[in-house]
C-alpha positions as CSV (number, residue, x, y, z in Angstrom):
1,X,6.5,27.8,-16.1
2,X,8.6,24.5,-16.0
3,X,6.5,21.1,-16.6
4,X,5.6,19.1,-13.6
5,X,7.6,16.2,-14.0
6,X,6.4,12.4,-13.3
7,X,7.6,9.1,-12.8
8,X,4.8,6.5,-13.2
9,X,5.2,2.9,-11.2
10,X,3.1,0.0,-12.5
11,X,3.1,-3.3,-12.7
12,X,0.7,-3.5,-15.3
13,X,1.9,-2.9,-18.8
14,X,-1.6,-1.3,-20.3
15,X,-2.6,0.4,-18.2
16,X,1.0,2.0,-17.4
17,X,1.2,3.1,-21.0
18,X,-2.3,4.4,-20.7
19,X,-1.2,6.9,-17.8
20,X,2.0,7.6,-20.0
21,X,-0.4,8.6,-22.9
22,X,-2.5,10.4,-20.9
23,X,-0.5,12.9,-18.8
24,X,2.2,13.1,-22.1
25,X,-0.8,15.0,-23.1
26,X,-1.9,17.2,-20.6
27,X,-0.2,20.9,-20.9
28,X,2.2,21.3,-18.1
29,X,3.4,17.8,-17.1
30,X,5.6,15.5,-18.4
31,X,6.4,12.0,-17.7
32,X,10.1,11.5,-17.5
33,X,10.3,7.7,-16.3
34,X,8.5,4.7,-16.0
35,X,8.7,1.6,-14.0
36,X,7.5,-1.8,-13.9
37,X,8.0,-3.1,-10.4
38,X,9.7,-1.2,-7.0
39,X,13.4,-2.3,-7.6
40,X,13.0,-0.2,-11.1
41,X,10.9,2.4,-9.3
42,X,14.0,3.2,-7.4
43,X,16.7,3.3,-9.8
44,X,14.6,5.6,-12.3
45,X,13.0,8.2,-8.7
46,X,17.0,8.5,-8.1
47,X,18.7,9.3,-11.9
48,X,15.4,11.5,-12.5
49,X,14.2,12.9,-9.2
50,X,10.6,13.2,-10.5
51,X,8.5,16.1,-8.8
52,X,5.8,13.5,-8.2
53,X,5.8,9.6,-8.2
54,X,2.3,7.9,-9.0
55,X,2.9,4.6,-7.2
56,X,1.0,1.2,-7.5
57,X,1.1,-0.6,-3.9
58,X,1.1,-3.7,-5.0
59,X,4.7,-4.7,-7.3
60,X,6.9,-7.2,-8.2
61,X,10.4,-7.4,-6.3
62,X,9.7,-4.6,-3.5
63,X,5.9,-3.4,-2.7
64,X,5.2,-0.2,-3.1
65,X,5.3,1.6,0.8
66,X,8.9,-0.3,0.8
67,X,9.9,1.9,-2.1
68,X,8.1,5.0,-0.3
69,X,9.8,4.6,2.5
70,X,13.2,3.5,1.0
71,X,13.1,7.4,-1.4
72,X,11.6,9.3,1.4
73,X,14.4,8.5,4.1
74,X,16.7,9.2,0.7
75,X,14.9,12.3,-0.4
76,X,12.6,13.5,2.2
77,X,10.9,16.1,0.4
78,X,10.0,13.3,-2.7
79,X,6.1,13.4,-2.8
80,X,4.1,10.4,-4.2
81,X,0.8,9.8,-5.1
82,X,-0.7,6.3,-4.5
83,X,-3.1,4.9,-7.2
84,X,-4.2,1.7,-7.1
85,X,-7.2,-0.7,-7.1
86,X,-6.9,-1.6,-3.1
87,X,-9.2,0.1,-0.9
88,X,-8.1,-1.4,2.6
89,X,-8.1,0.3,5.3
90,X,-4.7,-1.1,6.3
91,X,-3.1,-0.7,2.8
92,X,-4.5,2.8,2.9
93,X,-2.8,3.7,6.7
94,X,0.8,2.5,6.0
95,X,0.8,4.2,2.5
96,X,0.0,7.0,4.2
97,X,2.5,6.4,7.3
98,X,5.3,5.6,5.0
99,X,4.4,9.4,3.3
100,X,2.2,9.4,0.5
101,X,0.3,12.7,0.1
102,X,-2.9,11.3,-1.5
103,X,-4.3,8.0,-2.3
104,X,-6.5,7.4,-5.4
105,X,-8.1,4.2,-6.7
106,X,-8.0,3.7,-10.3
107,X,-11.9,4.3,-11.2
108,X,-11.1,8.0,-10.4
109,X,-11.5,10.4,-13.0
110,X,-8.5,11.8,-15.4
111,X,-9.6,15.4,-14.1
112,X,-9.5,14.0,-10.5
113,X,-5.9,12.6,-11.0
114,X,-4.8,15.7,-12.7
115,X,-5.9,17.7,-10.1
116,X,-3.9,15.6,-7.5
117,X,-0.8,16.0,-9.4
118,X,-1.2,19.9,-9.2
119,X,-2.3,19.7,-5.2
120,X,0.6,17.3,-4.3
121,X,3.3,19.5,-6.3
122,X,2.2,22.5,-4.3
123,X,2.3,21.1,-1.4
124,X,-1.2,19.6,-0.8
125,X,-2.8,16.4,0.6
126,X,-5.7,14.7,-1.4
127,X,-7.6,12.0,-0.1
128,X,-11.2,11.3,-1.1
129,X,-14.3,11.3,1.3
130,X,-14.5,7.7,1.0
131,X,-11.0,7.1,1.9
132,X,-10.8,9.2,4.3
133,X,-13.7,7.5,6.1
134,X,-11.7,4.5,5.5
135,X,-8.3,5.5,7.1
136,X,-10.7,7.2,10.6
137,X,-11.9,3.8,11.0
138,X,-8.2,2.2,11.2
139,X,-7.0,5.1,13.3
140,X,-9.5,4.1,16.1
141,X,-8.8,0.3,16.0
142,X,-5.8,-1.3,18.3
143,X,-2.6,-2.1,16.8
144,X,-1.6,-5.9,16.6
145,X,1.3,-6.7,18.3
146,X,4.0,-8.7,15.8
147,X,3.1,-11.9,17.3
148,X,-0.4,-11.5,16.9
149,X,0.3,-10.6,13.1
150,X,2.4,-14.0,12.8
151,X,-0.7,-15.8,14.4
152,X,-3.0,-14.2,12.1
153,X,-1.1,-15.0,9.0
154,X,-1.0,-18.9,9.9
155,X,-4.9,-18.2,10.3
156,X,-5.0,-17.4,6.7
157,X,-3.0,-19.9,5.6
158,X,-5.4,-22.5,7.3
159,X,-3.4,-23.4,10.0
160,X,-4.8,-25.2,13.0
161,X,-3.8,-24.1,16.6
162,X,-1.2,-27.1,16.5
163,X,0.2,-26.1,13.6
164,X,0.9,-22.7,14.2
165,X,2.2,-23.5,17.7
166,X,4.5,-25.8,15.9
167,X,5.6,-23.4,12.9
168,X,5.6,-20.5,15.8
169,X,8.0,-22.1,18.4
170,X,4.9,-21.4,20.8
171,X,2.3,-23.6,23.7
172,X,-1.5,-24.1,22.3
173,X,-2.3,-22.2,25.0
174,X,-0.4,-19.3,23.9
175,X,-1.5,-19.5,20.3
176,X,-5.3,-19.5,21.9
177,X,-4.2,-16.3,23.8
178,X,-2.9,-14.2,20.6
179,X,-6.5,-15.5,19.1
180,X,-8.9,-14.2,21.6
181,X,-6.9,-11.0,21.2
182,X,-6.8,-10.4,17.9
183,X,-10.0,-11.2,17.5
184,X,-11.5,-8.8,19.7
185,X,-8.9,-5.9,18.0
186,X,-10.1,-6.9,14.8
187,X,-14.1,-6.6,15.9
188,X,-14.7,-10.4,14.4
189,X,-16.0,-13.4,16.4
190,X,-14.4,-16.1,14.8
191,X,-11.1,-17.5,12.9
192,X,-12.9,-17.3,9.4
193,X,-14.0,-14.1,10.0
194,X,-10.9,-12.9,10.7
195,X,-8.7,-14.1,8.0
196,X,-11.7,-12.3,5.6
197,X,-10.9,-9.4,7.5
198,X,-7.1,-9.4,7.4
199,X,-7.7,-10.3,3.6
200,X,-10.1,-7.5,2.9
201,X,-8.5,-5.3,4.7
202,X,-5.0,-5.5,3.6
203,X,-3.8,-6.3,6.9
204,X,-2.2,-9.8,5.2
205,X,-1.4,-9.5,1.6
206,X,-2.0,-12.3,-0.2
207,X,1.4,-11.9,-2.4
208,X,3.2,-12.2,1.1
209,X,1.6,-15.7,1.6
210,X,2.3,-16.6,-1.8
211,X,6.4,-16.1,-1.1
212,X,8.4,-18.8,-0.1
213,X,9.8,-18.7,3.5
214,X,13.9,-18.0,4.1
């Protein structure tokens, strides 16, 4: 029986070769590229059209659900595992959305990961209990509109109602409007509690803050 082969994505140099090291071992699979951020991820999924891609969502130069969705509208049968250390429950929905077939976090077991590879490659979902859980909770909860996303960026960022009605082209008025609505969709009372939430959730990444604007 042919090898299940891999393609590993990660940022992180250590704990990439760890992985490497780890399934290079393991009878039956066989890790035929690496990658250190998503612009590498897709050059080595297209010259070596892995049978599974373990993908980190958070890379340098394209985040990982870009690079899912980028291979998946390429190759639409391309299955990919996320593993990383984020447990939102927004960073866990659009993995999922953009086509990932499980989602692990990177305390899981080397039997558990294993065992994903050999589920995903025949066709299986995996995701944990606690996941799971997770991803029910965002399915129930309102979507926020793009505007309201903008709004509650500048939240994060510190910005008063002034200021994002400057940076947003928009009235105060307006900019109190998105508020009171994404507040309520987001089940928090008040602005600091909702840039925690869009924080802790995933809903804002922090490396998307930390980019300069065009």
């Amino acid at each position: 029986m042919e090898s299940i082969r891999v393609l590993v994505v990660e940022d992180h140099h250590v704990v990439r070769q760890g992985l490497v090291a780890l399934l290079n071992v393991v009878e039956g699979l066989e890790v035929v590229a690496e990658a250190a951020d998503g612009v590498e991820a897709i050059t080595q999924f297209r010259k070596h059209q892995p049978d599974i891609t373990l993908m980190d969502l958070r890379l340098p130069r394209m985040g990982g659900v870009d690079v899912i969705q980028r291979l998946r509208m390429e190759t639409p049968g391309a299955r990919f595992i996320v593993l990383t250390t984020y447990d939102g429950d927004e960073d866990i929905y659009r993995a999922l959305q953009a086509g990932a077939r499980a989602y692990l976090l990177k305390g899981m077991t080397s039997e558990e990961l294993i065992a994903t590879i050999h589920a995903v490659h025949a066709g299986k979902s995996h995701i944990p209990p606690a996941i799971a859980e997770k991803l029910a909770e965002r399915m129930g909860t309102e979507e926020l509109t793009p505007r309201e996303f903008d709004v509650l960026e500048q939240i994060v960022m510190g910005k008063s109602n002034k200021e994002i009605a400057t940076e947003l082209g928009i009235s105060e008025a307006t900019v109190k409007t998105h508020i009171n609505s994404l507040l309520s969709k987001l089940g928090v009372t008040d602005r600091t509690q909702a840039a925690t939430a869009a924080i802790q959730r995933g809903i804002v990444p922090l490396e998307t803050l930390r980019k300069p604007k065009p």
